[in-house]
C-alpha positions in Angstrom: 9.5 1.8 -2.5 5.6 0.5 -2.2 5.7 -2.8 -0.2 2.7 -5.2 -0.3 1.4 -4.4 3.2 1.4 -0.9 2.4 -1.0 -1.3 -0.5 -3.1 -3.6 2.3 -3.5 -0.9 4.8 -4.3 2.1 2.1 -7.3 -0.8 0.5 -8.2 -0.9 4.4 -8.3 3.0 4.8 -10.3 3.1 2.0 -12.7 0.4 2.5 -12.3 -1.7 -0.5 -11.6 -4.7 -1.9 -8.8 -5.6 -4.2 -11.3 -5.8 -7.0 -12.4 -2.3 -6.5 -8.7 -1.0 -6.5 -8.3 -3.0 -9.6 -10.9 -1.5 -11.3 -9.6 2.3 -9.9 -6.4 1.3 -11.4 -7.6 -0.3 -14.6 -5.6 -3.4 -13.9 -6.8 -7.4 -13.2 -7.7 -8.3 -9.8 -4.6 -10.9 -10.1 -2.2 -8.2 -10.6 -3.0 -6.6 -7.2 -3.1 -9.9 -5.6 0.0 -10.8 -6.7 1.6 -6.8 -5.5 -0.3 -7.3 -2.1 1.6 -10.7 -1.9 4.9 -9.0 -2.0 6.5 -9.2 2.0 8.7 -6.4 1.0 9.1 -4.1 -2.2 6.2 -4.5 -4.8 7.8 -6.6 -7.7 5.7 -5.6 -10.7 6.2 -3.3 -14.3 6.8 -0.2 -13.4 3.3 1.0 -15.0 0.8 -1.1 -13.3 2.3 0.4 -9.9 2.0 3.6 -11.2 -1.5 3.2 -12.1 -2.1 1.4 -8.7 -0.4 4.0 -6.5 -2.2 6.5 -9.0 -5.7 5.4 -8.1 -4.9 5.5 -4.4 -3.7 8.8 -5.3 -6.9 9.8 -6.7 -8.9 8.5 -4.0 -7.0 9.8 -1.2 -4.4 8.2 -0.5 -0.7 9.4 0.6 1.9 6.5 -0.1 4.5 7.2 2.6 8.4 6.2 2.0 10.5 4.8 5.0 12.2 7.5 6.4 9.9 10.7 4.4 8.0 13.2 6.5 4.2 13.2 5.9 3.2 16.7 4.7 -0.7 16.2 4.6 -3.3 16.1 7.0 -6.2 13.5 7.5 -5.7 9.6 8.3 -3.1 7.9 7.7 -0.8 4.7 8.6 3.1 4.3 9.5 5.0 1.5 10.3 7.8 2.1 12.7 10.6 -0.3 13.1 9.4 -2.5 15.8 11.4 -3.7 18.6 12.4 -7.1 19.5 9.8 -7.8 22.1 10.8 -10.8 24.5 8.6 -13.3 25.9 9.4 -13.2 29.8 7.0 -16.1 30.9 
């Protein structure tokens, strides 16, 4: 599963705008607007997500599952689970 913030941080590796990675992708700007908007899971037909995560693809990008080794080299971002972090003030 591709969440939002995930599609985010690969635009922010790469250094573009969502209008750029709609172009990549051969999609609107509102459809990756409205994917990046996703807090979780991408909720979108299943062929504009392939052509987004396609275009990252192409340009470099490794989409990373939660819990699936990384088996490439260069730059990349994970997420771990965070830790409740407590205020002690």
């Amino acid at each position: 599963m591709i969440t939002g913030p995930q599609l985010r941080a690969a635009r922010a590796l790469l250094g573009i705008d969502q209008r750029e990675l709609a172009r990549l992708a051969g999609l609107s700007p509102q459809t990756v607007q409205r994917m990046e908007a996703c807090p979780g899971s991408v909720r979108a037909v299943v062929d504009s997500l392939e052509k987004v995560v396609g275009a990252l693809a192409e340009a470099g990008i490794e989409m990373i599952a939660e819990g699936t080794p990384s088996h490439g080299t260069g730059r990349g971002v994970r997420l771990i689970e965070r830790r409740q972090v407590r205020d002690e003030r």
